[in-house]
C-alpha positions as CSV (number, residue, x, y, z in Angstrom):
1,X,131.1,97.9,90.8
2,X,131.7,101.3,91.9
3,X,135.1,100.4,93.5
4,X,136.1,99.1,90.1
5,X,135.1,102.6,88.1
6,X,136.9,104.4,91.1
7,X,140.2,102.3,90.0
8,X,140.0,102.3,86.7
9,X,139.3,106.1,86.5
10,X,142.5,106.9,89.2
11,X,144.4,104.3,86.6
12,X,143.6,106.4,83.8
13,X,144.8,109.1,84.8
14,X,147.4,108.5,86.1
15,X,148.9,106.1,83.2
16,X,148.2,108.7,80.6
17,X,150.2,111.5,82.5
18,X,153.2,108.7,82.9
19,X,152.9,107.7,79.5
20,X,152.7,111.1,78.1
21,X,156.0,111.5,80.7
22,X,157.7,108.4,79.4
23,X,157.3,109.5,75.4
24,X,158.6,113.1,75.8
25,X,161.4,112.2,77.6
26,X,162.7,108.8,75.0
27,X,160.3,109.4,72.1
28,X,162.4,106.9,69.3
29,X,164.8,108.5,67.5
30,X,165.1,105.9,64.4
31,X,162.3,105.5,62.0
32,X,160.2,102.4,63.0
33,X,157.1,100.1,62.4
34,X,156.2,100.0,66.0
35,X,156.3,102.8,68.4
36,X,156.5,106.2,67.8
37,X,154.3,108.9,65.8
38,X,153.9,107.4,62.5
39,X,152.7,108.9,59.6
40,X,153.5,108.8,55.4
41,X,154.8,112.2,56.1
42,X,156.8,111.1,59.5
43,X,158.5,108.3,57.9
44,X,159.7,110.2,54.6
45,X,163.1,111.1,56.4
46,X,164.5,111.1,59.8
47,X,164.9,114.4,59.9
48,X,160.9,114.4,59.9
49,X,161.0,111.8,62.2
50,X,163.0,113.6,65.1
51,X,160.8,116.3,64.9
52,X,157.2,114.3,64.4
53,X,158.3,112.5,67.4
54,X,159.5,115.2,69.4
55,X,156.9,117.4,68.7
56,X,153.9,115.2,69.0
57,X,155.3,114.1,72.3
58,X,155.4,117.6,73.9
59,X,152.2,118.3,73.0
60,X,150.9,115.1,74.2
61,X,152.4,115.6,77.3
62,X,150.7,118.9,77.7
63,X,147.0,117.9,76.5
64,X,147.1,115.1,78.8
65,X,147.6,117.3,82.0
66,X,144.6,119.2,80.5
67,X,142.8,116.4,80.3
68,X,143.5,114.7,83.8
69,X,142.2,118.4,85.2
70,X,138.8,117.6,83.0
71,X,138.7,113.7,84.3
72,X,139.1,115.5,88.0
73,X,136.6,117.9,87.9
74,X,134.4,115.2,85.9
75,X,135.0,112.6,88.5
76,X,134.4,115.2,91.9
77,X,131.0,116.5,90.0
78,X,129.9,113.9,88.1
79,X,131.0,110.5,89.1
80,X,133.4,107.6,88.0
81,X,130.9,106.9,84.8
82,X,130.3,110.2,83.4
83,X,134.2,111.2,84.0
84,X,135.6,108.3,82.5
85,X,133.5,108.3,79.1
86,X,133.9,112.4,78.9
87,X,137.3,111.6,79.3
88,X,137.8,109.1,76.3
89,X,136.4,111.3,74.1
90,X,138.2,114.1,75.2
91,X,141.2,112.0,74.7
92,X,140.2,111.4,71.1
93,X,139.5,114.9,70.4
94,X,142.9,115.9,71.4
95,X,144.8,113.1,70.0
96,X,142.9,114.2,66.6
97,X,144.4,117.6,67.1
98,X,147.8,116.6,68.0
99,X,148.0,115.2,64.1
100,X,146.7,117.6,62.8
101,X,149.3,120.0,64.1
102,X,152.0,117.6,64.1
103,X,151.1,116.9,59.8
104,X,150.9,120.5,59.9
105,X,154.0,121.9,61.1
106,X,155.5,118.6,59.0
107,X,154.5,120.4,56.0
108,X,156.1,123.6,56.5
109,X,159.1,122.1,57.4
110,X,159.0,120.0,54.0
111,X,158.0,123.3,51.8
112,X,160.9,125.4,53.4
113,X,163.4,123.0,52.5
């Protein structure tokens, strides 16, 4: 059983930092139903697309090095369990904030135009 959390912890982190990778560098550039960052907001124009998209991406891309640190230092103190649930919520937490500042900056863009 142990084995198994050591795999699916090294998994973890390393699919979200290639993930992360793989959105910032081809995040979709037409407005879709399927992939991409999609919000009312996001899918008013593709102008708002681009930038949702791009945007959300980079900051993904950053938080998620920030959060394989955590699930590092989780894992060498803690253990496979204690990392791996810390780090899910983490993840959460941050994917919470990357809307918010994505909806955000979406909004000043729309009111300066």
């Amino acid at each position: 059983m142990n084995i198994l959390l050591d795999i699916f912890n090294f998994l973890l982190l390393v699919s979200i930092v290639g993930i992360s990778y793989a959105f910032k560098r081809n995040y979709p550039k037409e407005i879709n139903d399927v992939v991409g960052y999609r919000t009312k907001r996001s899918m008013k124009s593709q102008a708002n697309w681009l930038e949702a998209n791009k945007y959300s991406s980079s900051l993904i891309f950053k938080i998620s090095w920030i959060a394989a640190g955590c699930q590092l230092v989780l894992y060498i103190s803690f253990g496979g369990q204690v990392s791996l649930f810390v780090t899910v919520g983490l993840w959460i937490l941050l994917l919470l904030w990357v809307i918010f500042k994505t909806e955000r900056r979406l909004k000043r863009l729309d009111s300066s135009d």
